[in-house]
N, C-alpha and C positions, 0 to 999 in steps of 0.2 A: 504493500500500500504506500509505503514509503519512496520507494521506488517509481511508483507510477506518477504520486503527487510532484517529486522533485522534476519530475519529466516534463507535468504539466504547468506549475511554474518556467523551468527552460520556456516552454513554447510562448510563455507572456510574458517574457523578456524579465519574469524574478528568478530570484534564485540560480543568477547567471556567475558561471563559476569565473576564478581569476582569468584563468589560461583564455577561456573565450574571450573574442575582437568586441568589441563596441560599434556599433555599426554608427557609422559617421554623420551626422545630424547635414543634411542637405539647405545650402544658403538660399535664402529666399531669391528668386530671379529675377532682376531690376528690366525694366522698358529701356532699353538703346537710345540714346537721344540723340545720336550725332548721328550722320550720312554713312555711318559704314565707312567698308574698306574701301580703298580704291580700286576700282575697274581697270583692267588690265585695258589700255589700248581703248580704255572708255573716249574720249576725244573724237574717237572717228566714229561712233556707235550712228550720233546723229547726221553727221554728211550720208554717209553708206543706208541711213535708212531714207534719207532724199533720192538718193541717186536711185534705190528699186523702186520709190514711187515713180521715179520722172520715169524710168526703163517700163514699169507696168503700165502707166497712161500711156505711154507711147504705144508698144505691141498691141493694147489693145484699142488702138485709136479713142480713147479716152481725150486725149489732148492730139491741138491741133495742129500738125506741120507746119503750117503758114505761121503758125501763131507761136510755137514752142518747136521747135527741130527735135528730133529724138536725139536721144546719146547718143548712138551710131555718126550720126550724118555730122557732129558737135566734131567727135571724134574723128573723123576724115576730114576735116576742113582744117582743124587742129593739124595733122600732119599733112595735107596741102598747105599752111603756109610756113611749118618750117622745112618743108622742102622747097621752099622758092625764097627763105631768108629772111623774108616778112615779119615772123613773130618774132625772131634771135634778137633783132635789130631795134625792135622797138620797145619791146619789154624790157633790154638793155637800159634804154633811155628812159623809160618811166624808174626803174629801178635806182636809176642814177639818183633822178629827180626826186626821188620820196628818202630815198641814204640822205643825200646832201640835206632836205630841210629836216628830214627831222634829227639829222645829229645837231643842227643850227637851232631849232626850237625846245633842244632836252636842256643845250646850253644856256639859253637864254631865260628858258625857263626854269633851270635852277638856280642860276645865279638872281635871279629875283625874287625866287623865294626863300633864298640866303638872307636877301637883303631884307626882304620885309619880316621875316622870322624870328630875325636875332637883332631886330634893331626896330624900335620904334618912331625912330625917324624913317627909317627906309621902308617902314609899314604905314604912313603918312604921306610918302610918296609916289609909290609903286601900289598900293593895293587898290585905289581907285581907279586908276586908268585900265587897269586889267579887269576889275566891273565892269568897265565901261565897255571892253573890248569883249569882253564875255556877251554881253547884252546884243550885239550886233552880227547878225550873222553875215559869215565869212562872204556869202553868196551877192551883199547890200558892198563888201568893201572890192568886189572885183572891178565893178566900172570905175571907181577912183586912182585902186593901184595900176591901174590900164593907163589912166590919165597921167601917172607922176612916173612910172616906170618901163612904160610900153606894154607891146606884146611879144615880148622876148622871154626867153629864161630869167631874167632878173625878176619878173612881176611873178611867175611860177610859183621861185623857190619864196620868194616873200609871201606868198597868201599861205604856202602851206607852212613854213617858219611862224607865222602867226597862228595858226590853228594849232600849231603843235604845242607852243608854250604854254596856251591857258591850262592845260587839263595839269600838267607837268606843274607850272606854279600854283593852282589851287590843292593837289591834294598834296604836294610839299610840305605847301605852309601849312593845312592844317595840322599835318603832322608834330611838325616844329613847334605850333601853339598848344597843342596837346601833350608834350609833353608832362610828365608827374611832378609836381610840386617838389616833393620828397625827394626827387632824384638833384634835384636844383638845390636844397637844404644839403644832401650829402654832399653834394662837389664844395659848395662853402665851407663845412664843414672840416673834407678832406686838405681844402687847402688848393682845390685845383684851377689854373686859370682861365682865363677867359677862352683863351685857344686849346688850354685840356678840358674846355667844358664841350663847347664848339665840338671837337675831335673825338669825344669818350663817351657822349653824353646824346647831345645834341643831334650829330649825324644820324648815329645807329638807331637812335628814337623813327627819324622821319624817312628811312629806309622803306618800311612797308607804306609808305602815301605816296613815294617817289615809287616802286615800282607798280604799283595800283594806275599810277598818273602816266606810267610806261605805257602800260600795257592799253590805253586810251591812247595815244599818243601816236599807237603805230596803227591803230584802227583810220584815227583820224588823218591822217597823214596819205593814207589810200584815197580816202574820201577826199580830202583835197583835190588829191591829184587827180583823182576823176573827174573835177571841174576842170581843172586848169586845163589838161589836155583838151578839150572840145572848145575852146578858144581861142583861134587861131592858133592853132600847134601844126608841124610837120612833122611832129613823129612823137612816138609814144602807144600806150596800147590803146590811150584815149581817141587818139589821132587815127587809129584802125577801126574803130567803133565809130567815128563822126561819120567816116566816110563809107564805109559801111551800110551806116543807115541812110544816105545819099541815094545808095544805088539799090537800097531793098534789102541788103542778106543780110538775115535775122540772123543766120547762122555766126557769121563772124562776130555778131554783136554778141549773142551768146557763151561764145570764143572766149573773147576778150571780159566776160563777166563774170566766166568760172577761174579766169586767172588772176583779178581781182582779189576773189572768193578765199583761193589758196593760198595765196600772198597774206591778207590778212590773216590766216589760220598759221600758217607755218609762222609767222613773225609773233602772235601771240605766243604760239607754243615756247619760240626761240627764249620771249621773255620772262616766262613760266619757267624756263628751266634755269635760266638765269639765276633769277628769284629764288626759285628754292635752294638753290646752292651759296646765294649770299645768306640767305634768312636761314642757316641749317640748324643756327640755335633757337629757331624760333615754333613752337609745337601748337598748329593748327587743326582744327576740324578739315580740311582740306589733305593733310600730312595721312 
């Protein structure tokens, strides 16, 4: 009887002798709140599900030839003109044109959000006009810089140099003005100076708003140059697309707008990976 009782205690967890485990009490399981891992090669998930729509409207006459070109025919026109040197030649030239302003706009616009960040005089003088220039679209200052610069490359690389700094100097500076009290107390504290505040402090704070303001920067800098070239240009992929649409073929205008497309994509990535290898000490929902 004894026997049997100690058995049936075992079975309800008394009478449990040294030697036997404990069986391990299970953690309550929390809701996920962040985005998960990251997707292997997630980045192209969305192009590649564009691209089977635009192939499935097309096969099945969903969308219109006249109206939309299939992939196919995008694709053959695409190697018709870099078999004739057409595309090499010109996308050279818009690539040149978008390098040059916006290395000219990352500069100009960081060095003004130097100035207006760390100095309130130079935030008195620089943050207004860059309101100002915010508030106006690029599109309202083409006929003026036409009138003061021509219609040469000089008016070009200025409309898109201008479009490139705003985004560069606003999320700079807000960076800069965002900075932590606390960390501003420490460097006094430590004794450090105005140029070891600047260099230890300062910089590394407004790192993640500079490259936020990048990655805008090389969007915007496409977009630019999608204006400038259809304005009296000779060349450029803008300048293939004007005339293009002169003579009807959609096709090359589509051409020239999935090269846009990738150009944007590939230069965001460019800054993304950038980014993460400056910011490595930095641990994001993104990361």
């Amino acid at each position: 009887m004894a026997t049997v009782d100690a058995a049936v205690l075992r079975r309800f967890g008394r009478g449990r002798s040294a030697t036997e485990p404990v069986p391990a009490k299970r953690k309550p399981t929390r809701p996920r709140l962040g985005p998960g891992r990251p997707i292997p090669f997630g980045i192209a998930v969305g192009p590649l599900l564009l691209i089977a729509a635009w192939v499935a409207g097309s096969a099945t006459g969903t969308l219109d030839p006249e109206t939309l070109p299939a992939p196919w025919t995008v694709a053959e026109t695409a190697g018709d003109l870099l078999a004739d040197g057409r595309l090499q030649s010109n996308l050279l030239t818009s690539v040149q044109r978008a390098a040059i302003g916006l290395g000219l706009g990352v500069a100009i616009g960081l060095v003004l959000a130097l100035l207006a960040g760390l100095s309130r005089i130079g935030e008195a003088l620089v943050d207004g006009p860059i309101q100002i220039k915010r508030a106006i679209p690029t599109l309202a200052l083409i006929p003026l810089f036409i009138v003061w610069f021509g219609i040469g490359e000089e008016m070009k690389l200025v409309v898109i140099t201008t479009s490139v700094a705003i985004p560069i100097y606003l999320n700079t500076h807000a960076h800069l003005r965002s900075v932590d009290a606390r960390y501003v107390e420490l460097a006094q504290t430590v004794g450090l100076s105005r140029w070891g505040f600047i260099r230890r402090i300062a910089l590394p704070g407004s790192l993640p708003g500079f490259f936020t303001g990048l990655r805008l920067a090389v969007t915007i800098s496409w977009l630019a140059l999608v204006v400038v070239e259809q304005v009296n240009a000779t060349s450029g992929i803008g300048y293939l697309m004007t005339q293009a649409r002169t003579y009807g073929q959609i096709d090359i205008i589509v051409v020239g707008l999935v090269i846009y497309g990738l150009l944007g994509l590939f230069g965001d990535l460019l800054v993304r990976a950038v980014e993460r290898r400056a910011l490595s000490w930095r641990q994001t929902l993104g990361d």
